[in-house]
KEKE-3310 file (N, C-alpha, C; in steps of 0.2 Angstrom, whole numbers, plus 5000, padded with zeros to 4 digits):
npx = (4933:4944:4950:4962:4959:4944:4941:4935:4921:4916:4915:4906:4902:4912:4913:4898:4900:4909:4902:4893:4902:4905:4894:4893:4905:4901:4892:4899:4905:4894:4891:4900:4906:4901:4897:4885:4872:4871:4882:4892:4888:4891:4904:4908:4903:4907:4924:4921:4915:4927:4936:4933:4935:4951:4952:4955:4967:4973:4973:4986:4994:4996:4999:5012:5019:5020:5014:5022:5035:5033:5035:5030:5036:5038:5025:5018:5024:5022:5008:5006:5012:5008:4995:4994:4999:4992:4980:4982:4985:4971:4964:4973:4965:4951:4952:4957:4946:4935:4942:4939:4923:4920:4923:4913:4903:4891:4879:4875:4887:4905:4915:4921:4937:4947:4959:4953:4942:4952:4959:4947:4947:4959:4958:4949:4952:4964:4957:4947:4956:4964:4952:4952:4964:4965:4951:4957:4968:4962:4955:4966:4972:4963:4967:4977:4974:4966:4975:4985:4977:4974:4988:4989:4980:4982:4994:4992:4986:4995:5003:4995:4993:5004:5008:4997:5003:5015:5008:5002:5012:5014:5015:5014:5029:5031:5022:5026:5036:5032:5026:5032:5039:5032:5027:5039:5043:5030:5034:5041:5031:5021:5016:5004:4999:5007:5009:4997:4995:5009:5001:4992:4997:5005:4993:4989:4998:4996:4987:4985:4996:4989:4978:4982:4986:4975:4966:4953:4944:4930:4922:4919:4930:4939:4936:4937:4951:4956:4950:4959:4972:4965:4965:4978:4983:4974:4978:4992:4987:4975:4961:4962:4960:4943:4932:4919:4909:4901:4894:4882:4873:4870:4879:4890:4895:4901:4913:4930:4947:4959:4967:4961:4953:4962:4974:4968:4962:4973:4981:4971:4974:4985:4988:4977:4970:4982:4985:4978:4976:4965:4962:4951:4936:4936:4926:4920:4909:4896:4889:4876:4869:4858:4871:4881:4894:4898:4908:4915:4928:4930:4937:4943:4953:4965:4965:4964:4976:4983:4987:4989:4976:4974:4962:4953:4961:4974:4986:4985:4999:5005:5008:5013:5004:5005:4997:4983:4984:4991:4979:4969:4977:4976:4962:4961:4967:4958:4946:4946:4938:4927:4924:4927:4936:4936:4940:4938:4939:4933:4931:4936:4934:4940:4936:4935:4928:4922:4916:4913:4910:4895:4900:4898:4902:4896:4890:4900:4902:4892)
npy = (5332:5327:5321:5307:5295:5295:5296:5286:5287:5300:5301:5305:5317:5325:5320:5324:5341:5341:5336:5346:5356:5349:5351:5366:5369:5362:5372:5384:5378:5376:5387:5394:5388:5379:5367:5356:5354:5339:5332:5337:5336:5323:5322:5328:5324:5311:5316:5324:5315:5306:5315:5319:5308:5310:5322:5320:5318:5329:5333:5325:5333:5345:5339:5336:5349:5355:5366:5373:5373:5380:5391:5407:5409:5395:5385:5395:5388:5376:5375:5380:5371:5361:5359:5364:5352:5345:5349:5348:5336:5332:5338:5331:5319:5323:5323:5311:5306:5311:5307:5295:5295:5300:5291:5282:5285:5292:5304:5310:5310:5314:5328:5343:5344:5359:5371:5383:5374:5366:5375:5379:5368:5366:5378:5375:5362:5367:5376:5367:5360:5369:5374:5361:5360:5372:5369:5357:5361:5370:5359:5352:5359:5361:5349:5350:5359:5352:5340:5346:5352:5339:5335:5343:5341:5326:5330:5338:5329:5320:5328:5331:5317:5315:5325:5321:5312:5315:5323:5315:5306:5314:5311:5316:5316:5320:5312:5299:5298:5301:5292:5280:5284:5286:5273:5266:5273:5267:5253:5248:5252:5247:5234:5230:5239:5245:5236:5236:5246:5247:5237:5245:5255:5249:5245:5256:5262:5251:5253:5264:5264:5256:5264:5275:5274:5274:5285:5291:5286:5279:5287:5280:5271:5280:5284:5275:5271:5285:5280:5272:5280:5290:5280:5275:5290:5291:5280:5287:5300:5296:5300:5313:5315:5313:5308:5313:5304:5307:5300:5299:5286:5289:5293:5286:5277:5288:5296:5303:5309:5299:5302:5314:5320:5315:5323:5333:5334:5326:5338:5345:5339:5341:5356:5359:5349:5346:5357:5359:5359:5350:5343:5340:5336:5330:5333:5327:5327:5324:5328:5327:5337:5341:5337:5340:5335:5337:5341:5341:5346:5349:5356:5358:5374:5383:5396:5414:5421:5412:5402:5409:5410:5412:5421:5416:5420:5419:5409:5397:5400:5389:5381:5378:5376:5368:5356:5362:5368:5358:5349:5357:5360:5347:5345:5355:5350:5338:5340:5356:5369:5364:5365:5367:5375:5379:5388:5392:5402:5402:5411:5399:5385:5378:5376:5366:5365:5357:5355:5346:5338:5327:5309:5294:5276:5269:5279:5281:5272:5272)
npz = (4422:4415:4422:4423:4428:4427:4415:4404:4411:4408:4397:4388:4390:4383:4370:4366:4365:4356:4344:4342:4340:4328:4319:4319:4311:4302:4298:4292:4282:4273:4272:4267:4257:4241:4248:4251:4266:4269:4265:4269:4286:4285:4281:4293:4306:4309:4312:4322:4333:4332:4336:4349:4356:4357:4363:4376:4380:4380:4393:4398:4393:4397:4409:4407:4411:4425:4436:4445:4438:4426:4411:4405:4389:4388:4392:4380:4368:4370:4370:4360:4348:4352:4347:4335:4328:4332:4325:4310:4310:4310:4302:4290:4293:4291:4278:4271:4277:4267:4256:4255:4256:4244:4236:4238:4229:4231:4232:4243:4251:4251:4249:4237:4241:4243:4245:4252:4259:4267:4275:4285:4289:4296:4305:4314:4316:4327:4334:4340:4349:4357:4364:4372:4379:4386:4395:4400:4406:4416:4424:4428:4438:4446:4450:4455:4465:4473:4476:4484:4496:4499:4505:4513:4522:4526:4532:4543:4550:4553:4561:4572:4578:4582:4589:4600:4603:4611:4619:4626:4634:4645:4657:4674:4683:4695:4704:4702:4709:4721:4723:4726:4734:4745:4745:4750:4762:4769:4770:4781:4790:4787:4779:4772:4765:4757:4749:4745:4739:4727:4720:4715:4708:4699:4691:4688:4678:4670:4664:4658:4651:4642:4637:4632:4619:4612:4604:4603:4623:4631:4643:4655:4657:4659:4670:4678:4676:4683:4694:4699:4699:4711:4724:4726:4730:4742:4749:4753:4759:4766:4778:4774:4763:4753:4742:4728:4715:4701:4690:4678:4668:4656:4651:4652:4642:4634:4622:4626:4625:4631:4646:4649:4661:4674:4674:4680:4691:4698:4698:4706:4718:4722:4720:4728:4738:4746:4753:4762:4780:4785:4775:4763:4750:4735:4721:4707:4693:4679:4663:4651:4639:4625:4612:4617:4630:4646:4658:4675:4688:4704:4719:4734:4740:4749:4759:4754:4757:4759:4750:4734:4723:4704:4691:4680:4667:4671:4676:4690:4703:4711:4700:4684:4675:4666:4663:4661:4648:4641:4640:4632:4621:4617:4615:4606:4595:4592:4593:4587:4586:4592:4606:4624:4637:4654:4668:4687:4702:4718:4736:4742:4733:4718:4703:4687:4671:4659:4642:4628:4613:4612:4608:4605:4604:4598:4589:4579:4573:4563)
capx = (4932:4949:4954:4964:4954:4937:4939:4929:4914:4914:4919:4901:4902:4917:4909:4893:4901:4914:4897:4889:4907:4905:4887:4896:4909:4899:4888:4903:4907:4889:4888:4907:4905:4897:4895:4877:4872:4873:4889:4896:4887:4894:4911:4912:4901:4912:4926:4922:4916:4937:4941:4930:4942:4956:4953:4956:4974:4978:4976:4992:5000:4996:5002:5020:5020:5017:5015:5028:5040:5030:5035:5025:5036:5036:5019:5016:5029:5019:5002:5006:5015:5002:4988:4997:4999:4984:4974:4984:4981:4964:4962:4973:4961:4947:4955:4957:4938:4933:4942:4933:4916:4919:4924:4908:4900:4885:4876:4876:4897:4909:4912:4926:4942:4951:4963:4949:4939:4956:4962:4944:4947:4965:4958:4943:4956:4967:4954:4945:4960:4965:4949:4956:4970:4963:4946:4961:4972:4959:4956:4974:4973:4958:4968:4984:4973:4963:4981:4988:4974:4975:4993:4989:4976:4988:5002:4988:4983:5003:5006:4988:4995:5012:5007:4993:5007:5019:5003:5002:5018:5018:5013:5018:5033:5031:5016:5027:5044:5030:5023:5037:5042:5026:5030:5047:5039:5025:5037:5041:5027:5013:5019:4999:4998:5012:5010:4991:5000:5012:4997:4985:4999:5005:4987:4986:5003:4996:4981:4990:4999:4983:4973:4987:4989:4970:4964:4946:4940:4926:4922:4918:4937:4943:4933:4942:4958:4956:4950:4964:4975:4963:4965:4984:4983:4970:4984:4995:4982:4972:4955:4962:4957:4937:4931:4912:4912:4893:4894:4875:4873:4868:4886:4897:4899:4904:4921:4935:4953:4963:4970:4959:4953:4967:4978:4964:4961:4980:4981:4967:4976:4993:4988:4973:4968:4988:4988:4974:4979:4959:4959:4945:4933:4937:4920:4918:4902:4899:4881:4875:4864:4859:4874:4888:4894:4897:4912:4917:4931:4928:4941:4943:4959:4969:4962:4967:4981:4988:4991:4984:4974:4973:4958:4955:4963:4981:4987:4988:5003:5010:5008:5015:4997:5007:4991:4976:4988:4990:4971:4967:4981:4974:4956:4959:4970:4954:4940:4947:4931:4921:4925:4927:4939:4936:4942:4938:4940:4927:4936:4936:4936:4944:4931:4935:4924:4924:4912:4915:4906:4896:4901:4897:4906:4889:4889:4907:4900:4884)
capy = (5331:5327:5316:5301:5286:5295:5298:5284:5289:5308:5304:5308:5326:5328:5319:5330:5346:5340:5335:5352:5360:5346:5355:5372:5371:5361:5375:5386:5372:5376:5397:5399:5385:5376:5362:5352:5351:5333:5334:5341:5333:5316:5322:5331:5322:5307:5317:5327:5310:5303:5320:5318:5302:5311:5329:5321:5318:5337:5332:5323:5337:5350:5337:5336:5353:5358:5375:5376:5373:5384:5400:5409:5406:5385:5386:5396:5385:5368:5375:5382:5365:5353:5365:5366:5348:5340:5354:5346:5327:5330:5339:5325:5312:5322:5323:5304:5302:5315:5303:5287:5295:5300:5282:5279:5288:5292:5311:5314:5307:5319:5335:5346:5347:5363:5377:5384:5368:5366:5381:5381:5361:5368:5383:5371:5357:5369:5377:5363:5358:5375:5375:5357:5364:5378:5366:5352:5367:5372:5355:5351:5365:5359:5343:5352:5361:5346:5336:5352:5348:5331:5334:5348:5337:5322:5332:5340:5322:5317:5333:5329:5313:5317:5332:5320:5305:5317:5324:5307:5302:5318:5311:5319:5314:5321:5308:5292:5299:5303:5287:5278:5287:5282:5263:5264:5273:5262:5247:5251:5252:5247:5232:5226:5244:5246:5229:5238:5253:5244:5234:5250:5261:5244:5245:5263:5262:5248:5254:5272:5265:5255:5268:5281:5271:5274:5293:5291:5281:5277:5292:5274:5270:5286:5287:5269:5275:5289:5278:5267:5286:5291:5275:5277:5294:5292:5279:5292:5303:5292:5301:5320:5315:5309:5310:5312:5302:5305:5298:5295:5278:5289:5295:5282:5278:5295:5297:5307:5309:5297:5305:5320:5319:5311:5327:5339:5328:5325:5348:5346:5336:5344:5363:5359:5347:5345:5361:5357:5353:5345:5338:5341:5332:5331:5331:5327:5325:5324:5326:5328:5342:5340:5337:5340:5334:5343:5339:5346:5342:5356:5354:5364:5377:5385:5403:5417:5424:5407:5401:5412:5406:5418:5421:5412:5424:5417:5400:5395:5401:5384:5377:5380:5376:5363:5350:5364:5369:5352:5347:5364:5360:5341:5348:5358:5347:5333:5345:5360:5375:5362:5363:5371:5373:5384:5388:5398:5399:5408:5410:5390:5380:5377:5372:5367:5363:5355:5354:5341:5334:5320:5306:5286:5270:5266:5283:5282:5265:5272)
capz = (4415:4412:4428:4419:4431:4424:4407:4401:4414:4407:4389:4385:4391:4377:4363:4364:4362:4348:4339:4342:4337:4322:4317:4319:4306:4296:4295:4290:4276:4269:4270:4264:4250:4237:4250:4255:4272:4270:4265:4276:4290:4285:4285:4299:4313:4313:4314:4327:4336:4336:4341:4356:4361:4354:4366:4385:4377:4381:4401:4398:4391:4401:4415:4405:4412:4431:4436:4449:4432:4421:4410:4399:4384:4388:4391:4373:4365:4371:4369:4349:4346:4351:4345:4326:4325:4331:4319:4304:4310:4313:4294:4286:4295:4286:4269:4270:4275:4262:4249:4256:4256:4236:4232:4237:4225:4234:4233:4250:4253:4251:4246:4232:4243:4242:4248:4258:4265:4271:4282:4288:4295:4303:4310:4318:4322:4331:4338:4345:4352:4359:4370:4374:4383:4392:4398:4404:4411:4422:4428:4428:4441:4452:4454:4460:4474:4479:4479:4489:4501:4504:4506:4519:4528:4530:4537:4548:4555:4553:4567:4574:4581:4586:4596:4603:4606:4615:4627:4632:4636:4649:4665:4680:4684:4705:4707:4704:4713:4727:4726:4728:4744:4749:4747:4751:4769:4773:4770:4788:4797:4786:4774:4767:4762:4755:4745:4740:4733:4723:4717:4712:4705:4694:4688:4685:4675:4665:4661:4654:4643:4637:4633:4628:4611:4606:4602:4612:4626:4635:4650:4661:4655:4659:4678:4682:4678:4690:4702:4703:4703:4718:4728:4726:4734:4747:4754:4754:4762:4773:4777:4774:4754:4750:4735:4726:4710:4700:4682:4675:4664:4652:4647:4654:4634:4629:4619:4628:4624:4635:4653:4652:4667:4676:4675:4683:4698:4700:4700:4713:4724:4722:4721:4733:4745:4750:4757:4767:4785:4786:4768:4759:4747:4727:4715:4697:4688:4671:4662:4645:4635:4618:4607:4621:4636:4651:4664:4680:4693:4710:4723:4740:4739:4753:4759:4749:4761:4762:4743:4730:4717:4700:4690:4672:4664:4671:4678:4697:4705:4712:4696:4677:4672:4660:4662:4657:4642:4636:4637:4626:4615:4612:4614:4601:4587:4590:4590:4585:4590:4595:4614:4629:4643:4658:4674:4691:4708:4724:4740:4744:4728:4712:4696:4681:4667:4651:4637:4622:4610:4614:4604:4607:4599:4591:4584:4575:4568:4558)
cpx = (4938:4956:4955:4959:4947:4935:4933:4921:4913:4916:4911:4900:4908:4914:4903:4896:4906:4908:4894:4893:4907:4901:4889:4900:4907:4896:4892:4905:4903:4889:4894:4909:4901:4893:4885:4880:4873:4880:4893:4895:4889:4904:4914:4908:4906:4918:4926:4919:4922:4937:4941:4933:4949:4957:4956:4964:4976:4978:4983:4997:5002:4999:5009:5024:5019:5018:5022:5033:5038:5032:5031:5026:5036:5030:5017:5020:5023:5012:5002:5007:5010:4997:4989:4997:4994:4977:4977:4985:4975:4961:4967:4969:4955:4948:4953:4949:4935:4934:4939:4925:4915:4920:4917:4901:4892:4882:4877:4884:4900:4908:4920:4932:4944:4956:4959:4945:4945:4959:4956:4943:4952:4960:4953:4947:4959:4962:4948:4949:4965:4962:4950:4959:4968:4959:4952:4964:4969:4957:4962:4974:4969:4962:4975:4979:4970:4969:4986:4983:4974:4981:4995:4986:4981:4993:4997:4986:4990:5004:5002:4991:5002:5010:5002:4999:5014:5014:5003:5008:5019:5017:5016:5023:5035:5028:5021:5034:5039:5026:5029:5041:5039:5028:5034:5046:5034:5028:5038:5038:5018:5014:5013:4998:5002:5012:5001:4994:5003:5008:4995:4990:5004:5000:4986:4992:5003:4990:4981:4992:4993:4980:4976:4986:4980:4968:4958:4945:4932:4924:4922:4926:4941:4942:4938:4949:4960:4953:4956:4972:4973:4963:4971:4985:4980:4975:4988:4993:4978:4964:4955:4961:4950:4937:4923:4911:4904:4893:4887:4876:4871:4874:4891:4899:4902:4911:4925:4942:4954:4966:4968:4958:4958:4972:4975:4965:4969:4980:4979:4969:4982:4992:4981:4973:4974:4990:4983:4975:4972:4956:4952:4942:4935:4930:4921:4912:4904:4889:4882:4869:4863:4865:4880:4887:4899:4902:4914:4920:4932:4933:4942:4950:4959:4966:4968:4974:4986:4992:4985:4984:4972:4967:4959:4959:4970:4979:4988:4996:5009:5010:5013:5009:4999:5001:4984:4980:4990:4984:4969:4969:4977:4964:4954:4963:4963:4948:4939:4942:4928:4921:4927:4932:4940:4936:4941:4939:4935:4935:4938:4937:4936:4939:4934:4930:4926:4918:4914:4908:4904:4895:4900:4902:4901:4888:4893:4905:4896:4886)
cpy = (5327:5322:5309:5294:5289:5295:5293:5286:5296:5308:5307:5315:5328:5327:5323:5339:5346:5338:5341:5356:5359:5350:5362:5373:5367:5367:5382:5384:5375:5382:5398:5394:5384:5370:5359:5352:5344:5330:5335:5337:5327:5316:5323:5328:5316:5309:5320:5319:5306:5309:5320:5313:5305:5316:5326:5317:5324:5337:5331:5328:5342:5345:5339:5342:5354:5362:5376:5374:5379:5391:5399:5405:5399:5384:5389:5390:5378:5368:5374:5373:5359:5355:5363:5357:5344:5345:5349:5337:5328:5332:5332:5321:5317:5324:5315:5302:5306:5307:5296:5291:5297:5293:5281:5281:5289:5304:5315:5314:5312:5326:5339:5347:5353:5367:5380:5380:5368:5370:5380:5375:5362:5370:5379:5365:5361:5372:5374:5359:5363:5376:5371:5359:5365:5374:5362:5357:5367:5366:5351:5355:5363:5352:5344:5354:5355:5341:5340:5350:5344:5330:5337:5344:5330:5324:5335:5335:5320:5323:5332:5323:5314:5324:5325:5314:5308:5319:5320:5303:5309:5318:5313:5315:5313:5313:5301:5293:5301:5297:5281:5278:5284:5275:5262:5267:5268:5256:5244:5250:5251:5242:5230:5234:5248:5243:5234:5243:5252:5240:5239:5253:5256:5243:5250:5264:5259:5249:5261:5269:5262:5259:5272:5279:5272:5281:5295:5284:5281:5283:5285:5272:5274:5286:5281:5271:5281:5287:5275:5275:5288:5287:5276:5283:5293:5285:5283:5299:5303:5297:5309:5320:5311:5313:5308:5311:5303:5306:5295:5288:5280:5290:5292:5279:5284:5294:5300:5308:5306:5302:5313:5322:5320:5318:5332:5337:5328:5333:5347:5345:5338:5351:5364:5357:5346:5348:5362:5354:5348:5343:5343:5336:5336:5328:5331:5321:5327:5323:5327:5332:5342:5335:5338:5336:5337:5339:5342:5344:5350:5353:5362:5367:5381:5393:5407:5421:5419:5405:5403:5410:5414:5417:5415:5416:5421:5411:5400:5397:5395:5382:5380:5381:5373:5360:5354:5366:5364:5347:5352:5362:5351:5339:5350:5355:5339:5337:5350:5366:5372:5361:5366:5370:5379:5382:5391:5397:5404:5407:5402:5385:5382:5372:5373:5364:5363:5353:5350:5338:5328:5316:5298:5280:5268:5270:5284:5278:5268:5276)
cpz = (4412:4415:4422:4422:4429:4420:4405:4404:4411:4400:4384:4387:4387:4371:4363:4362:4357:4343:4337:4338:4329:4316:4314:4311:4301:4292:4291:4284:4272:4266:4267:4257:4247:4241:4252:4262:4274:4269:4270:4282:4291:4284:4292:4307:4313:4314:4319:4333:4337:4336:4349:4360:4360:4361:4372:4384:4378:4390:4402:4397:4393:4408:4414:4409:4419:4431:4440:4443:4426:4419:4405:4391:4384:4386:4383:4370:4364:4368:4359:4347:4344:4348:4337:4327:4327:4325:4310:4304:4309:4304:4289:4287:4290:4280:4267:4269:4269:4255:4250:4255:4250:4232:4232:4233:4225:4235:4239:4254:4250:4247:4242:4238:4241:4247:4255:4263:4270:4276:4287:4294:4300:4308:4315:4322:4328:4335:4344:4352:4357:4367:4375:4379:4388:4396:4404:4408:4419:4426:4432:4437:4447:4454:4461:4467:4477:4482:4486:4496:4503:4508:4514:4525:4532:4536:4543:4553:4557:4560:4572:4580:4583:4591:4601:4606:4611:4622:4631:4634:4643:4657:4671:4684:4694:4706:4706:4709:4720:4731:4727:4735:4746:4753:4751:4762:4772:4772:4778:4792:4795:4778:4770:4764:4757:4749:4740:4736:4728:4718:4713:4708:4699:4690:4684:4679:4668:4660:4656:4649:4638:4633:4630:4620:4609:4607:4606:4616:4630:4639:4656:4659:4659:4668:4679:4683:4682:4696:4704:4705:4712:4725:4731:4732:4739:4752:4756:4759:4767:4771:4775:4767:4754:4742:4733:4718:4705:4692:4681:4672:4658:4647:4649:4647:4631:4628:4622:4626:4631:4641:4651:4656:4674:4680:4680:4690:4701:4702:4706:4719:4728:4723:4727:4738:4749:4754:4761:4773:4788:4780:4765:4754:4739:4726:4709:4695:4682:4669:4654:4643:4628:4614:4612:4630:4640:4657:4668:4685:4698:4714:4728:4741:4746:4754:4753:4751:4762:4756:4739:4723:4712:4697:4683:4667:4664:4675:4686:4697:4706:4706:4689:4673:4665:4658:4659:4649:4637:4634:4631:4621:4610:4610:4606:4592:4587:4587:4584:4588:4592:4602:4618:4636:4647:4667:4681:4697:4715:4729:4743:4741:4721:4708:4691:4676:4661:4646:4630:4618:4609:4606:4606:4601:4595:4584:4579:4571:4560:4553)
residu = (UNK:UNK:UNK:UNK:UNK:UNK:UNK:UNK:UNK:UNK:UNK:UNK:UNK:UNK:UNK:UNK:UNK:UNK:UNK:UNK:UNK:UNK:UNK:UNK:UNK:UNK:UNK:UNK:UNK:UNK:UNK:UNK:UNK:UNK:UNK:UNK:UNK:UNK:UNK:UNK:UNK:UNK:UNK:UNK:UNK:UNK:UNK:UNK:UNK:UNK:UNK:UNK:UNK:UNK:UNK:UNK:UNK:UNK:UNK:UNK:UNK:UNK:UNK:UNK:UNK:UNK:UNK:UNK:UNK:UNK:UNK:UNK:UNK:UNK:UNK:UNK:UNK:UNK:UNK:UNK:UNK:UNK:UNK:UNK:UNK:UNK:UNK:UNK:UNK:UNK:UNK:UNK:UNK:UNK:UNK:UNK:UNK:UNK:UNK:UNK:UNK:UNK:UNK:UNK:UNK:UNK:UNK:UNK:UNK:UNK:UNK:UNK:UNK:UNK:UNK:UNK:UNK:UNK:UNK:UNK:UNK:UNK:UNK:UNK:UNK:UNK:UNK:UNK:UNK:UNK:UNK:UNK:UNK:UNK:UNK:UNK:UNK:UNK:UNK:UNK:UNK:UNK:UNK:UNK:UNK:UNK:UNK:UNK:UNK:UNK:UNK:UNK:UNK:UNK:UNK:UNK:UNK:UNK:UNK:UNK:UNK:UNK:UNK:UNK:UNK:UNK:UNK:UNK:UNK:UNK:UNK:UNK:UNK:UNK:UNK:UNK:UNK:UNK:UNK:UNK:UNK:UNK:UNK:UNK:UNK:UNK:UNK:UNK:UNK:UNK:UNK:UNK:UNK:UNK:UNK:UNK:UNK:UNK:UNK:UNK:UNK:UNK:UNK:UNK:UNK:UNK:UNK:UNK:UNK:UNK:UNK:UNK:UNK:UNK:UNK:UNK:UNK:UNK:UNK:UNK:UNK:UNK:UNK:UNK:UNK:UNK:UNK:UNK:UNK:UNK:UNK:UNK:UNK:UNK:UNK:UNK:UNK:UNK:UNK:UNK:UNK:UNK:UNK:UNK:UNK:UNK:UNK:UNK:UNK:UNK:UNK:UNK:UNK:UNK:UNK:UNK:UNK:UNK:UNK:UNK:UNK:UNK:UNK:UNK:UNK:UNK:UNK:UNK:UNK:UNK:UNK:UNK:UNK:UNK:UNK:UNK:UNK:UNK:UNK:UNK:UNK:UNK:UNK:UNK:UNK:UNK:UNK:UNK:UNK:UNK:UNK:UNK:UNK:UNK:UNK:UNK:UNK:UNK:UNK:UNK:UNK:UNK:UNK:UNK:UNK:UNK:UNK:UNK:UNK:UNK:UNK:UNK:UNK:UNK:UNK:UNK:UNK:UNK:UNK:UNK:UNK:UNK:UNK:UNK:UNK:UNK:UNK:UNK:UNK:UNK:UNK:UNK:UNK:UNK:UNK:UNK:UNK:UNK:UNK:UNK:UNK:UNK:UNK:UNK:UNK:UNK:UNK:UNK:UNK:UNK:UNK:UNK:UNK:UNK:UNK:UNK:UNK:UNK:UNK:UNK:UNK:UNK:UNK:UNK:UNK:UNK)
# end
């Protein structure tokens, strides 16, 4: 009511009720004097219409004021002050029209000034101006919390992205100090593979930093850059790593955060199939249900005598479980509750699954 950029759009929800307030103390003019209805009504309805441009002036005044500065006595001081003197402008203004509407010496124009009209125009100016106050206060008060919240939500998206631009700068640092041996070994005794290594993991380098910088990608984005990770290693590997890759066409659009994947698959490879002296096969599918989408990367693990895997409850042993802790963590600053991340293991392999909501480029547009 009292938002400075609307006042002109809501100046007709002030002017009605300083007219009805007008009506009011006219009707107090008539029963506590000698005065005519008409009388009265033509003094006091255009005054109380410039009151009604006059009222969304106590917005301002209550702004002078913030709460976090506010004491009682200020606050009374400021309220009384402005109160007492806009009652006694607003009764001089209708003194003034009183003496213009008996010049015009018209039966229904003015009415006998006195001692009493006048307290009764204070108490009505101070009074209309009173509830001024209080109406603005409390709007005054819905601005502070809505500016509180916007304030909050910013710094929410402001740490939003800075948690999510540190996630992605966290790539495992083993995987290029192990691909580098690589090269720097098959330089030796295997120099086109060497040269393709260097190629694929300049690829996958440059395609990290690409997507890092945008918040979601593609899922067909995201499976490529673990293709070119999985090529990488299956050099490194030879045939003791396959891999079973089965993306529908109906979700190769879906949105994902950047290197979600990427890291799972990397675990798989390093807390799985490495210790594998006949390799094993790495899966990841991916489907859609309703309103989510559904991901799963499965990897073949080490007997339970050999390297023991824990339940979901706690994190693999060879591991920190740094990479499912900062999917969660960026899971849960994009979604928040919308989403899912679980983990288990039988005696032979390592599932993880992830549920998101499905989201498309077309649908952020609409």
């Amino acid at each position: 009511m009292f938002v400075p950029n609307s006042l002109l759009k809501k100046q007709l929800w002030i002017v009605l009720p300083c007219l009805c307030g007008g009506v009011m103390v006219a009707f107090i003019l008539v029963a506590s004097t000698t005065s005519a209805w008409a009388n009265a009504l033509f003094l006091l309805l255009p005054m109380s219409l410039f009151f009604g441009f006059v009222a969304p002036s106590a917005y301002y005044v209550c702004r002078s004021l913030p709460f976090a500065r506010r004491r009682f006595f200020s606050v009374a001081m400021l309220y009384a002050t402005t109160t007492l003197l806009s009652g006694l402008f607003w009764t001089g203004l209708c003194w003034l029209w009183n003496m213009f509407s008996l010049w015009l010496e018209q039966p229904w124009a003015g009415i006998q000034f006195h001692q009493n009209i006048a307290l009764i125009l204070l108490a009505a100016g101070c009074g209309f101006y009173l509830i001024s106050l209080l109406i603005a206060d409390i709007f005054f008060a819905f601005d502070q919390m809505n500016d509180a919240e916007r304030r909050q939500s910013d710094l929410q998206i402001l740490a939003r992205d800075a948690e999510l631009q540190m996630l992605r700068t966290q790539i495992n640092p083993h995987f290029l100090f192990n691909s580098l041996n690589s090269i720097s070994a098959l330089t030796a005794i295997d120099a086109a593979g060497a040269r393709a290594m260097t190629i694929e993991l300049a690829q996958f380098f440059r395609q990290t930093l690409a997507l890092s910088e945008r918040t979601l990608i593609t899922l067909q984005e995201e499976v490529q850059l673990c293709q070119h990770f999985l090529r990488i290693e299956k050099i490194r590997f030879g045939k003791k790593l396959q891999t079973e890759i089965e993306i529908p066409a109906n979700v190769k659009n879906a949105l994902i955060p950047p290197m979600s994947l990427q890291p799972l698959i990397e675990n798989a490879i390093k807390h799985g199939i490495h210790h594998l002296s006949e390799g094993g096969t790495l899966q990841m599918s991916a489907s859609r249900n309703g309103d989510w989408l559904h991901l799963q990367i499965s990897n073949p693990v080490p007997a339970p005598h050999e390297t023991q895997l824990t339940t979901q409850s706690t994190q693999p042993q060879r591991g920190n479980g740094t990479g499912l802790k900062n999917l969660r963590a960026r899971f849960h600053a994009l979604y928040q509750d919308q989403s899912r991340i679980e983990w288990q293991h039988t005696s032979n392999r390592f599932v993880v699954q992830l549920a998101l909501p499905y989201r498309t480029q077309e649908a952020a547009h609409e």
